[in-house]
C-alpha positions in Angstrom: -15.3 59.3 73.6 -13.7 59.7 70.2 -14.7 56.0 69.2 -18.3 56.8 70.0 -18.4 60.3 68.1 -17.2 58.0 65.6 -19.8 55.4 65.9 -22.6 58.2 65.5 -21.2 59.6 62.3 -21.1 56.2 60.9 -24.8 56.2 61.6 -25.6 59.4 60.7 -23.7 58.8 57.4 -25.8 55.6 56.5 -29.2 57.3 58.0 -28.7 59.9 55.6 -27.7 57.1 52.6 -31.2 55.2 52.9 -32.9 58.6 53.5 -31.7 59.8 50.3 -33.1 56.7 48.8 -36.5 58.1 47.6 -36.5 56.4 44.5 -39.2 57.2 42.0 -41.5 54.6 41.2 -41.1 54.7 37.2 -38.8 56.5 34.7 -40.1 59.8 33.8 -40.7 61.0 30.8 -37.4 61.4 28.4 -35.1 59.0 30.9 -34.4 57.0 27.7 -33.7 60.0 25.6 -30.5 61.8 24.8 -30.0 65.0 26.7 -27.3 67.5 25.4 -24.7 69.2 28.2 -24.4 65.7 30.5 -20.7 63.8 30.5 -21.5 60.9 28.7 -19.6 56.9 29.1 -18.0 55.2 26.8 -19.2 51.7 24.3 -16.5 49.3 22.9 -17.3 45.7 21.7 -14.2 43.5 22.6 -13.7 39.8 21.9 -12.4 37.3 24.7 -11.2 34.3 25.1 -13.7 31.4 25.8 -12.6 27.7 26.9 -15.9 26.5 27.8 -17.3 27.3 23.8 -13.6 26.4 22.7 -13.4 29.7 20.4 -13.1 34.1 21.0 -16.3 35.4 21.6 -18.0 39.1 21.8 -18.8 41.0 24.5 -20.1 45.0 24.5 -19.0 46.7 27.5 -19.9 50.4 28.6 -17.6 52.3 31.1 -19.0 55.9 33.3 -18.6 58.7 32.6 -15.4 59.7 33.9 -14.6 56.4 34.1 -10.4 56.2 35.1 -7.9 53.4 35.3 -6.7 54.4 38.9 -10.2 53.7 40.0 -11.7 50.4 41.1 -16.0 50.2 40.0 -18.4 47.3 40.5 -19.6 45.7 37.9 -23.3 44.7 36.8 -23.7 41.9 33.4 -26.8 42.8 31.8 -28.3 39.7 29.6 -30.4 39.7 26.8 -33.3 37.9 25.5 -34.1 34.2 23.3 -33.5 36.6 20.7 -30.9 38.9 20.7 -27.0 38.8 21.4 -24.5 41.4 23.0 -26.1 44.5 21.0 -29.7 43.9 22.0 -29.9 46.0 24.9 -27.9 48.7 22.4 -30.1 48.7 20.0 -33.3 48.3 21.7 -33.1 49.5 25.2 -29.9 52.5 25.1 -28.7 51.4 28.5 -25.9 53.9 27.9 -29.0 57.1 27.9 -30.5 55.6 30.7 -27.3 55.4 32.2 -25.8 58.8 31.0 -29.3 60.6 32.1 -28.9 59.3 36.1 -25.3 59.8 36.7 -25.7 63.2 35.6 -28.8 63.4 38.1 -26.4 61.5 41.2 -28.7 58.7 41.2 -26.7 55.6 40.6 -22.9 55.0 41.5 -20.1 54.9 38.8 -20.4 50.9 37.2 -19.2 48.8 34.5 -22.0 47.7 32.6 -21.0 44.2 30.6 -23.4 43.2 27.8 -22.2 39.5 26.9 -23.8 37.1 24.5 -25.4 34.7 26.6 -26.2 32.0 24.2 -22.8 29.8 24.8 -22.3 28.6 21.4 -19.4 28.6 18.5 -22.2 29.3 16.2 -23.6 32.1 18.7 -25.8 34.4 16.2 -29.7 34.8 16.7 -30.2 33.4 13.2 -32.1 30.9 12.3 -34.6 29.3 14.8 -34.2 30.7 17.9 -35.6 27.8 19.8 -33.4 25.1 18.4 -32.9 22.7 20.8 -29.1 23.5 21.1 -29.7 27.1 21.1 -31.7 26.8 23.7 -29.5 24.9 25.5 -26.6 27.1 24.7 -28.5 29.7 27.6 -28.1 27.7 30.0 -24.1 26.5 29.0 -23.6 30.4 29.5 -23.4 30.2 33.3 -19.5 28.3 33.0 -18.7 30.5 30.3 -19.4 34.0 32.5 -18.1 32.3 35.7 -14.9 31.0 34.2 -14.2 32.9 31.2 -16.0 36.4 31.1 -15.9 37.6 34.5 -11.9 36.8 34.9 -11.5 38.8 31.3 -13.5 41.6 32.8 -11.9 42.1 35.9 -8.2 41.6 34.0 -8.9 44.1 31.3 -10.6 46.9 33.5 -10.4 48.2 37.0 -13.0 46.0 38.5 -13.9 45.6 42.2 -13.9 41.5 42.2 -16.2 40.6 45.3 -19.7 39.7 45.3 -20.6 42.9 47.0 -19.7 44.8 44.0 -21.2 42.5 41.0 -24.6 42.4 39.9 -26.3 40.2 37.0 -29.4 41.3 35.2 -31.3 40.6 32.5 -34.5 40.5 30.1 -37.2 37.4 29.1 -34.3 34.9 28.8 -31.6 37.1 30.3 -33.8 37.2 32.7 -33.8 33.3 33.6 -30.3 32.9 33.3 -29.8 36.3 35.9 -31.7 34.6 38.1 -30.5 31.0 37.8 -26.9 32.2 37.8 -27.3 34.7 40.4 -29.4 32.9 42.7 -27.2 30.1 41.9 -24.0 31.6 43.1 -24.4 33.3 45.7 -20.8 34.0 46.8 -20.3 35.5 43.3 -23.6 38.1 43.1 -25.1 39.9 45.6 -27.6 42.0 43.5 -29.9 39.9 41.1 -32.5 40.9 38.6 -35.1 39.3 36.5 -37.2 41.5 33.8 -40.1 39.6 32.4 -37.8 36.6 33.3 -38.8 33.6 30.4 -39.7 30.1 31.3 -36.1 29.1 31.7 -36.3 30.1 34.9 -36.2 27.5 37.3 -38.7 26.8 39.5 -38.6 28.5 42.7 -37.3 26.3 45.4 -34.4 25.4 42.9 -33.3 29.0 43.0 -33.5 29.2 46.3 -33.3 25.9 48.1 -31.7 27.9 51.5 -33.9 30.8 52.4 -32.3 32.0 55.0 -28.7 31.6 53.1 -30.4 33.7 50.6 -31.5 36.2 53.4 -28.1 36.9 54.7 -26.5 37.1 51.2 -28.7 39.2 48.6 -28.6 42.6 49.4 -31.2 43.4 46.3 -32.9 40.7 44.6 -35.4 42.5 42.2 -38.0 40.5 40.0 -40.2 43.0 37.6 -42.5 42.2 34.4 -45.5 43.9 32.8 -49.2 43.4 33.9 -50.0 41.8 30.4 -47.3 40.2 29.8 -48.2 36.5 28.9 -45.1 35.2 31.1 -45.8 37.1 34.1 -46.9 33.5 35.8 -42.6 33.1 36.1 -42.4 36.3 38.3 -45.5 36.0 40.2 -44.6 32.0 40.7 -41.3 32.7 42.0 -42.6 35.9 44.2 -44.8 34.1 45.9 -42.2 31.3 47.1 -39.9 34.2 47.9 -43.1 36.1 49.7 -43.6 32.6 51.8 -40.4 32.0 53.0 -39.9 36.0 54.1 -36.4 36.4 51.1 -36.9 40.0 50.9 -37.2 41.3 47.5 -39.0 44.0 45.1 -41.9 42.4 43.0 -42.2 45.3 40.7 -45.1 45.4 38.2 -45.8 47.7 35.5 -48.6 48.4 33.2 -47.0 47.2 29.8 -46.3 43.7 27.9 -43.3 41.9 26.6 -41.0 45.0 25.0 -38.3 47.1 25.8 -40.6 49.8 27.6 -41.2 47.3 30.6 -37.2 46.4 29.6 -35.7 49.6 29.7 -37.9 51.0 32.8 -37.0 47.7 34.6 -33.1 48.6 34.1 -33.7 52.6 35.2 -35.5 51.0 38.5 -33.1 48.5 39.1 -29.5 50.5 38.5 -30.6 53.0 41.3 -30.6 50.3 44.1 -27.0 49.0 43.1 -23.8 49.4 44.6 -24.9 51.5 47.9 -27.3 50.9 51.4 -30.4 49.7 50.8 -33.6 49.6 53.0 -35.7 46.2 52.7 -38.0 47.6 55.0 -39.3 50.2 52.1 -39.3 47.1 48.9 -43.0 46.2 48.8 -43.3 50.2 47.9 -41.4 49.8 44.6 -44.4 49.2 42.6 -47.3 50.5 40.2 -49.3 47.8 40.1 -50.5 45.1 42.0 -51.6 41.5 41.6 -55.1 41.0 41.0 -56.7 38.7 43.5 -57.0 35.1 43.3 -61.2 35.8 44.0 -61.3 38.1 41.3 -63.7 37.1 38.8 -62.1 35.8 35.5 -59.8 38.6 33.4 -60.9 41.2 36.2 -57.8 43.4 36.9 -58.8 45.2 40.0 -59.3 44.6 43.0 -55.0 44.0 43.3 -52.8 43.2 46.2 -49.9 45.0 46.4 -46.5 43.8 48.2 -47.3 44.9 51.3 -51.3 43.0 51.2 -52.3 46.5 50.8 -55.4 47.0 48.1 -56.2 48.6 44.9 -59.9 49.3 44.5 -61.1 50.6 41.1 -64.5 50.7 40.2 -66.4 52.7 36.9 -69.4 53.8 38.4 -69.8 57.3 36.5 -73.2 58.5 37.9 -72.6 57.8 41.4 -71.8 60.7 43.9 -70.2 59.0 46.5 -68.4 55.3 46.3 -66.9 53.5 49.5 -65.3 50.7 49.9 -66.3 48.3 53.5 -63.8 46.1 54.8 -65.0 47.0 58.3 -63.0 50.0 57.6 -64.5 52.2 55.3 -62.6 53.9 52.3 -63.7 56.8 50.8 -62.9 56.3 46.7 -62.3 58.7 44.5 -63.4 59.5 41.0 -61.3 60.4 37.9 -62.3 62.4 34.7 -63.2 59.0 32.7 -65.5 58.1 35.8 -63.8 55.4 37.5 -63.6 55.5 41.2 -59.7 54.6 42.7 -58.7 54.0 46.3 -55.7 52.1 47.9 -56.5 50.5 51.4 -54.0 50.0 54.4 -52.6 46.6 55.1 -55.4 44.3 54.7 -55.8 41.2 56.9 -54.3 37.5 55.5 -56.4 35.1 54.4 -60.4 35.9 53.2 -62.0 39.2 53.6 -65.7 39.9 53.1 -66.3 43.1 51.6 -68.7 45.4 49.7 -69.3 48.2 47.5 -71.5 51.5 49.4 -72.4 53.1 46.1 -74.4 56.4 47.3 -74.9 54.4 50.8 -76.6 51.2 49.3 -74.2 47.9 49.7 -73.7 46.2 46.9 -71.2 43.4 45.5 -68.3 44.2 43.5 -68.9 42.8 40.2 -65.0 42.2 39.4 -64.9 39.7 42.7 -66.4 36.3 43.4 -69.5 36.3 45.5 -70.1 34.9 48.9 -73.1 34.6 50.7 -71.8 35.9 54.4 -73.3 38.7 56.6 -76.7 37.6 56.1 -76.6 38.3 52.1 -74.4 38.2 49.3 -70.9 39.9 49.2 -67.8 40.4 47.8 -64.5 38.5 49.1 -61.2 38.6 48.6 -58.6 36.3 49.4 -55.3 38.2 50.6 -51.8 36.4 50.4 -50.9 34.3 53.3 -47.3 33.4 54.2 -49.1 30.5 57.1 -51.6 28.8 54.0 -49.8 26.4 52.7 -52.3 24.4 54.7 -55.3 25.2 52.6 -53.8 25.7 49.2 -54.5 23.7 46.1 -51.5 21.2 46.6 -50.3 18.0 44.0 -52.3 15.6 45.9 -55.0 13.5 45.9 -58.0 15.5 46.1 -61.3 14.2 47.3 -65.0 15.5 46.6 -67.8 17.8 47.9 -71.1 17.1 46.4 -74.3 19.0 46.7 -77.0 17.1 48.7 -80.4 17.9 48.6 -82.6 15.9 51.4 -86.3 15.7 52.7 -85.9 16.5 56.4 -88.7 14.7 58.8 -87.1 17.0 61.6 -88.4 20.0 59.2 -90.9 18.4 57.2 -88.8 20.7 54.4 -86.2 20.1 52.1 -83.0 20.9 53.0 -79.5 20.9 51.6 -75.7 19.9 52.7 -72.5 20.2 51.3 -70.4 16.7 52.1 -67.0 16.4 51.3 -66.0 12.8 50.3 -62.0 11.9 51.0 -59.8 10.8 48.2 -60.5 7.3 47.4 -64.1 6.9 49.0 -66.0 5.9 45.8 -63.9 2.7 45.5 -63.3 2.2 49.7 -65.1 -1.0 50.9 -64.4 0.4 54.5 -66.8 2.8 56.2 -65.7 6.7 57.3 -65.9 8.4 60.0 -68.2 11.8 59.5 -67.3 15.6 61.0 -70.5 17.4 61.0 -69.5 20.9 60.2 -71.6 24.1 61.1 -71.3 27.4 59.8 -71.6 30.9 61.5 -74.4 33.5 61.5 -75.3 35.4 58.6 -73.8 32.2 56.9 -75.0 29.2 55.2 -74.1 25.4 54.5 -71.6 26.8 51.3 -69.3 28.6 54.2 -67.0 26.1 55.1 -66.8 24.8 51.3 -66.3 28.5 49.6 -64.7 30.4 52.1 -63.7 27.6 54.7 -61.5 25.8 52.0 -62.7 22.4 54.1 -61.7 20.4 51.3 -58.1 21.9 50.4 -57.2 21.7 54.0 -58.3 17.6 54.6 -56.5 17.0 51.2 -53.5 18.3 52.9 -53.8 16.6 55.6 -55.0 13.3 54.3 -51.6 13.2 52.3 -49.6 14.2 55.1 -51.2 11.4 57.2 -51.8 13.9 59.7 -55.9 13.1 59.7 -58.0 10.2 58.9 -59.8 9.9 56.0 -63.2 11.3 57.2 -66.3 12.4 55.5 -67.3 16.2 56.6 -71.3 16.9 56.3 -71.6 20.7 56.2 -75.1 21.7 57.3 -77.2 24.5 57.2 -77.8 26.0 60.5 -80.7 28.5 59.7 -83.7 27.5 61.4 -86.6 28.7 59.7 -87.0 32.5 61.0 -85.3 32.1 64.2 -83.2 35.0 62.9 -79.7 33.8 62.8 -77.5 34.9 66.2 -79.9 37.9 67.1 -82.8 35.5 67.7 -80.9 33.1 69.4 -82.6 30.8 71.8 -83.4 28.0 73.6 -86.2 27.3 70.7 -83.9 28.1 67.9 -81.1 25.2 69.6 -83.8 22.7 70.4 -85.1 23.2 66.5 -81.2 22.6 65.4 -80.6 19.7 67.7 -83.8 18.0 66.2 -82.3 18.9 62.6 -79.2 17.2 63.1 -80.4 14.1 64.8 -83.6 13.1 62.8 -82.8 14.8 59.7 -78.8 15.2 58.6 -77.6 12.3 61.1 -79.8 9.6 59.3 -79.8 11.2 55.6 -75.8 10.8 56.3 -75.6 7.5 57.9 -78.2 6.5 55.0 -76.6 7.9 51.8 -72.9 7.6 52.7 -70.1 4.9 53.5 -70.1 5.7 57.0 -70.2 4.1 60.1 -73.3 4.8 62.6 -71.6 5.0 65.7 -70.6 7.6 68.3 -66.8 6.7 68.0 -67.4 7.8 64.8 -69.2 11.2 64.6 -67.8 14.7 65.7 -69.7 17.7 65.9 -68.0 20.9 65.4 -68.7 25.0 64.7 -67.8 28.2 64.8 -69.4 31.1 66.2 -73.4 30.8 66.0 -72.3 26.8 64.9 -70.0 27.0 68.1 -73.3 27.5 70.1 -75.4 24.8 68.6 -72.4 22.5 68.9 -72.4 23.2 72.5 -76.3 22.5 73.0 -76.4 19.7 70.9 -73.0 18.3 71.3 -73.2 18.2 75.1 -76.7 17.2 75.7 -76.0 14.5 73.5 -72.6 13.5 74.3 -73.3 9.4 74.0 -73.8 10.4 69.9 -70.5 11.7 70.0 -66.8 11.1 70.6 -65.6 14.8 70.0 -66.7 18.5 70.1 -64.5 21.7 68.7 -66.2 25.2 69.5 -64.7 27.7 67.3 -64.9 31.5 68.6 -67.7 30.9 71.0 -69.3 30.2 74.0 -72.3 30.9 76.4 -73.2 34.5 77.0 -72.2 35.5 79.8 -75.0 39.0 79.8 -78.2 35.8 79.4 -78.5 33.9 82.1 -81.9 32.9 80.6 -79.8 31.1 77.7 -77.1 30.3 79.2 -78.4 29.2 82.8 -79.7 25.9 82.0 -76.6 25.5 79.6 -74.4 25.1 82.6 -76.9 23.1 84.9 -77.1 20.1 82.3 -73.0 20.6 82.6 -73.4 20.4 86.2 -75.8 17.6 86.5 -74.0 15.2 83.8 -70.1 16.3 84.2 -69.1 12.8 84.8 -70.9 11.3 81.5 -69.9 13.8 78.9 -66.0 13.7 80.5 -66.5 10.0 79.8 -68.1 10.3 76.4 -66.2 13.0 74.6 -62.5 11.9 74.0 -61.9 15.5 72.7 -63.8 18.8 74.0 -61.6 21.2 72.1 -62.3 25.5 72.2 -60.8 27.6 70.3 -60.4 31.4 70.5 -59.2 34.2 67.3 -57.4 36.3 70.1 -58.2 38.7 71.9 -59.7 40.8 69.4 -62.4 38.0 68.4 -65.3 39.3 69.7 -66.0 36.0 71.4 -63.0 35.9 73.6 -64.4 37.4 76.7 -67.8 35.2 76.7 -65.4 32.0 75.9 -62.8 33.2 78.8 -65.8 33.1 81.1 -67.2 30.2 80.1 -64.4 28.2 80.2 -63.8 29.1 83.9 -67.2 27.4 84.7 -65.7 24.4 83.0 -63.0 24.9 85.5 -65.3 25.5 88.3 -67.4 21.9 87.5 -64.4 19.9 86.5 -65.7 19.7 82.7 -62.4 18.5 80.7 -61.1 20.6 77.5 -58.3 21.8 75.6 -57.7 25.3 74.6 -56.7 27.1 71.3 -55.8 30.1 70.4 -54.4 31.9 67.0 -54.6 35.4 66.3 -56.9 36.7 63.7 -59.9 37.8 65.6 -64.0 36.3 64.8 -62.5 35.7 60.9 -62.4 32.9 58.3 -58.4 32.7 58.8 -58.9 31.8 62.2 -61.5 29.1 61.4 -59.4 27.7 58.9 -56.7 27.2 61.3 -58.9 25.9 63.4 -60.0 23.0 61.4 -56.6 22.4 60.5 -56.2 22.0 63.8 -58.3 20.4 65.1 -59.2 17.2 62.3 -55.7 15.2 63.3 -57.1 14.6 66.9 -60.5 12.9 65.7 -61.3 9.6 65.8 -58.2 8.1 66.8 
């Protein structure tokens, strides 16, 4: 009984530790400024004794308030930047105010603060050019000097706590690269790491952390922070998203500011309340003022930005309007500020590619800070969240093929007509002939969906590097029929009129135009949702043209018999020949929550029922361009083998 009343005061204890947590998300205004009546520490420089640089070398070191021999502290080293040496963060940041200011407040636990100079030279001064080759190198020398020479003279000289639990390494620009190369670096000597507005001698981001899950169990804060203008921000955000990928947790703390000892001296206030005591990882995507503008943000447009969390900043100047919303299925009600601009902050968003759009006084519009795309029948907004699952469809170092803009006479239409066709990398000097994926789009979409917001291209790359697909050529089409009226005016007119399309105009403009070969084991038809459909019509009733299908979150209504009757009778009647012509019949579904699911579920046990052969698919996402992505990504590797 006593162990267990033991057991819950532990808890209780540690409960109330993270609770007390509630961390501000900035300094306020005077935490850099010298307050009267508060204990204050203490600054010496000292000199010790350095093998690695063969001569004695400075140090400035500040000790707590308080601070007493009979007491053992942890220790954080706090580096400065390409220009400065062990009095930097004195004279420009006054760690010791900062410092002073939140122990008298009880926000951070009694440290040693050690301000070394990290450029790991005999002649160690910031004179001179900076960038010197030897200088520069001298940074990176300074990881055996604090290793084996600093760190032992610390924890000699004072009362130090000497496990990695209780040491921490910090720094700012150049400091910063060196806190998180050496930190990251040695792991079973630091357990708290921070970069500020970390400089380009950071190493890239699967050098720092090769072991993920090494890194997981080890770090208990690993904080990377920078300002929203500063020009180096690409180290943070480059590393962040590796960390992001691979689920290290960390804070990615951004701040409205540039390269100067405002971000600097924030970043250290932030930073030195998380050390030394329980911390919740749960709550680190909150630690932050600003986001990262989106990656279909129009060029230099800061909003909309993705926090942490894929939550969304909206912010929009719209001064006349009376009422501003934002759509992402969800609507968000914004609000206005005194200079006219219209803020809101969205839950979590979904991964992958949104569509969304302004309401402006009820009237849709596009955001004019994001990319357009045309989707729900006109053009919108879309924005592209982070994805931990995309590495499949990102913009990769390898050979990248083509998509070209074709514009055709159809005889099927007696119109013109246009396709997008991606060419594989190395088709312009092949002698060979390609296979070709005819790709269809969904309603309220057109032939540019599976190029712009399908990322086609980026995910056959991938896979053509990874030798996980054949080379192939994918002809995009457009699916619109003339004013059949996209998915509400579906019928057996609007498939015959598509099937017609494909076979006497795309088909021959392709097999005309292109290196490809003009055979059924060498054409696949595939869609998703209103494409799903016409890929069933004209895939199945023309199964000898084909060697494989892939419906993408569809299938035959199961409330129209009218449509879907005869669907199922062809099935029926010609089971045998299209199990015989189709090598792969492959469905796909977005969940449960794709609105899809229940037709497909039905559908497919008719396929059951006749002894039609497929294979199944299914990745949550719901009736979504993540889903579809996934699907292709999928489903290429099994064609034409």
């Amino acid at each position: 009984m006593k162990k267990n009343l033991l057991s819950i005061l532990a808890l209780v204890i540690m409960t109330s530790s993270l609770l007390a947590q509630k961390i501000e998300k900035e300094g306020p205004k005077g935490f850099d400024q010298v307050r009267t009546g508060i204990p204050n520490g203490k600054v010496e420089s000292l000199e010790y004794s350095s093998k690695t640089v063969g001569t004695n070398r400075k140090v400035t070191v500040y000790t707590p308030p308080g601070f007493s021999k009979s007491k053992k502290y942890p220790v954080l080293y706090l580096l400065h930047g390409i220009g400065g040496d062990e009095k930097e963060w004195l004279n420009g940041g006054s760690p010791q105010v900062i410092l002073d200011n939140l122990y008298s407040e009880g926000k951070i636990e009694p440290m040693i603060v050690v301000m070394p100079n990290g450029r790991a030279m005999k002649e160690d001064s910031a004179a001179g050019n900076i960038m010197a080759p030897d200088k520069v190198q001298a940074f990176a020398t300074f990881e055996k000097d604090l290793l084996n020479d600093l760190i032992p003279f610390i924890e000699k000289k004072y009362p130090a706590l000497k496990d990695r639990e209780h040491r921490a390494i910090a720094g700012l620009s150049m400091g910063g690269g060196q806190s998180l190369n050496f930190g990251l670096g040695n792991l079973d000597k630091f357990a708290w790491v921070g970069g500020f507005s970390s400089a380009p001698n950071t190493k890239m981001p699967q050098e720092l952390v090769p072991n993920p899950e090494d890194a997981k169990k080890k770090l208990k804060l690993l904080w990377i922070s920078c300002g929203d203008n500063d020009g180096l921000i690409y180290n943070s955000k480059r590393t962040h998203d590796y960390l992001f990928k691979n689920d290290v947790p960390h804070i990615y703390y951004i701040e409205p500011g540039v390269h100067d000892f405002k971000v600097w001296k924030n970043g250290l206030y932030m930073f030195s309340q998380f050390l030394f005591k329980p911390v919740d990882s749960s709550a680190f995507a909150k630690y932050t003022i600003l986001g990262t503008p989106a990656e279909t943000n129009i060029r230099n447009a800061k909003y909309p930005q993705i926090l942490p969390d894929n939550r969304v900043i909206f912010k929009v100047k719209a001064p006349e309007a009376v009422k501003v919303q934002i759509d992402l299925g969800k609507k968000y009600d914004m609000v206005k500020d005194s200079e006219g601009i219209w803020n809101v902050t969205t839950d979590v968003v979904n991964k992958g590619f949104n569509y969304y759009s302004l309401l402006i006084d009820g009237v849709a519009v596009a955001d004019p800070a994001s990319e357009t795309f045309y989707g729900m029948g006109r053009m919108a907004s879309g924005i592209e969240i982070p994805n931990k699952e995309g590495d499949f469809y990102a913009l990769n170092n390898v050979p990248h093929g083509e998509i070209s803009i074709k514009k055709y006479f159809s005889k099927a239409t007696n119109s013109w007509r246009e396709m997008y066709v991606y060419t594989p990398p190395g088709y312009d000097k092949a002698t060979e002939k390609y296979p070709v994926l005819y790709l269809l789009h969904g309603g309220g979409e057109d032939q540019r969906g599976w190029a712009a917001q399908g990322k086609a291209n980026l995910i056959l790359d991938n896979l053509i590097a990874e030798n996980k697909a054949r080379p192939m050529v994918i002809a995009m089409l457009d699916g619109n029929m003339g004013n059949t009226g996209g998915i509400a005016g579906f019928n057996e007119n609007a498939l015959k009129a598509f099937e017609n399309e494909l076979k006497n105009g795309a088909i021959p403009f392709v097999e005309s135009n292109f290196k490809v070969a003009a055979d059924a084991k060498n054409r696949a038809l595939a869609g998703l949702s209103m494409g799903g459909l016409q890929t069933l019509y004209a895939g199945v009733k023309n199964s000898d043209m084909f060697s494989s299908i892939g419906v993408f979150s569809s299938g035959w209504w199961a409330n129209s018999q009218e449509l879907s009757g005869p669907q199922y009778e062809f099935m029926k009647n010609n089971t045998a020949a299209i199990n015989s012509n189709l090598k792969e019949f492959w469905i796909s579904m977005g969940g449960k929550e794709d609105i899809a699911y229940e037709n497909c579920k039905i559908m497919m046990s008719r396929f059951d029922e006749m002894g039609i052969k497929y294979k199944y698919s299914e990745y949550s996402g719901g009736h979504s361009w993540p889903v579809w992505r996934h699907d292709l990504f999928m489903y290429t590797p099994l064609l034409f083998k």
